[in-house]
C-alpha positions as CSV (number, residue, x, y, z in Angstrom):
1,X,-143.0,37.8,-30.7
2,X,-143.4,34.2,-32.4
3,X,-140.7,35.6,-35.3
4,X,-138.1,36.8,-32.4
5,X,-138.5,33.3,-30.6
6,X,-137.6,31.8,-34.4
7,X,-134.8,34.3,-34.8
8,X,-133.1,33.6,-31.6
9,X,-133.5,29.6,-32.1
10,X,-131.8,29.6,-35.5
11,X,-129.3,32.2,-34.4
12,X,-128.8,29.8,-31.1
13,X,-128.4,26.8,-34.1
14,X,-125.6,28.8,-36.0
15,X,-123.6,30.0,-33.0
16,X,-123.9,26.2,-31.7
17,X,-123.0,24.6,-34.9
18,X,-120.2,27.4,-35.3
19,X,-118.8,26.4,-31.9
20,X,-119.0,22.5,-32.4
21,X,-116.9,23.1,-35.9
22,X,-114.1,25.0,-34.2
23,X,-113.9,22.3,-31.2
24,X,-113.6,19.2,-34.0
25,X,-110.8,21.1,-35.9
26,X,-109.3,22.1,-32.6
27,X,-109.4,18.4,-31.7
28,X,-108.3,17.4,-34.9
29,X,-105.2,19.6,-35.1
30,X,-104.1,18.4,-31.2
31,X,-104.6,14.8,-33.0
32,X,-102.7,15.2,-35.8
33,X,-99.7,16.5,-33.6
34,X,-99.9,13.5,-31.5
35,X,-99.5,11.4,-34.5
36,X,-96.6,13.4,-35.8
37,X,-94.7,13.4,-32.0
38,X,-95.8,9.4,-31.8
39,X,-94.1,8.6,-34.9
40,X,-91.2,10.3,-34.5
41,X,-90.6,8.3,-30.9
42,X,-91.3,5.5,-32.5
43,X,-88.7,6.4,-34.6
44,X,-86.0,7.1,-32.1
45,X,-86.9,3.8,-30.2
46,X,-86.1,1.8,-33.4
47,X,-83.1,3.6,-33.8
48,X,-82.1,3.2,-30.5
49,X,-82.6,-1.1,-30.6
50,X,-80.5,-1.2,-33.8
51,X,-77.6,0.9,-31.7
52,X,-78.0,-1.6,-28.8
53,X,-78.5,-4.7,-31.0
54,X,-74.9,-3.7,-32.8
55,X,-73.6,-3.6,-29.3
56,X,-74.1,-6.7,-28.2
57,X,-73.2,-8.6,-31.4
58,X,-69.7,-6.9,-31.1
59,X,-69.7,-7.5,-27.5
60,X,-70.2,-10.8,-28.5
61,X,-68.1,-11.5,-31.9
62,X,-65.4,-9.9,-29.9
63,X,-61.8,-11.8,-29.6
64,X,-61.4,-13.9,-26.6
65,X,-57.8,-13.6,-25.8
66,X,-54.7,-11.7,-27.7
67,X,-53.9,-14.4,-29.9
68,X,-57.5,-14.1,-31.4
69,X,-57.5,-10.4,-31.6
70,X,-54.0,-10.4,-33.2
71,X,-55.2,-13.2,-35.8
72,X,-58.7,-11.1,-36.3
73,X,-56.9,-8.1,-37.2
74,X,-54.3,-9.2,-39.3
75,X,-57.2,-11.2,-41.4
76,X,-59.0,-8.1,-42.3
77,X,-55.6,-6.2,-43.5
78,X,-55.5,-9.5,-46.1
């Protein structure tokens, strides 16, 4: 009776230790994957401020009038 009790508590112990070792790699792998997926937005976000930044400096290096543009364009054909 006493060596059934001890069977069933270690066999409790190994099932419970089995189950706690597939939740942390379970968890592990869902963490990894948000690392992965967070870095590659992180990515795209600084790839998208470079776009916008490139914008707004030709928005504002642009020629004012016709004069300028026609000046600006035959400067880099030199």
């Amino acid at each position: 009776m006493v060596g059934t009790n001890i069977g069933l508590a270690i066999l409790s112990l190994i099932i419970g230790s089995l189950g706690g070792l597939i939740w942390y790699a379970n968890r592990s792998g869902r963490n990894a994957a948000q690392l992965k997926a967070d870095d590659e937005a992180l990515s795209l976000a600084q790839q998208t401020i470079r776009v916008v930044q490139n914008m707004a400096q030709a928005e504002a290096d642009k020629p004012n009038t016709a004069e300028e543009l026609i000046n600006r364009l035959n400067n880099k054909k030199s």
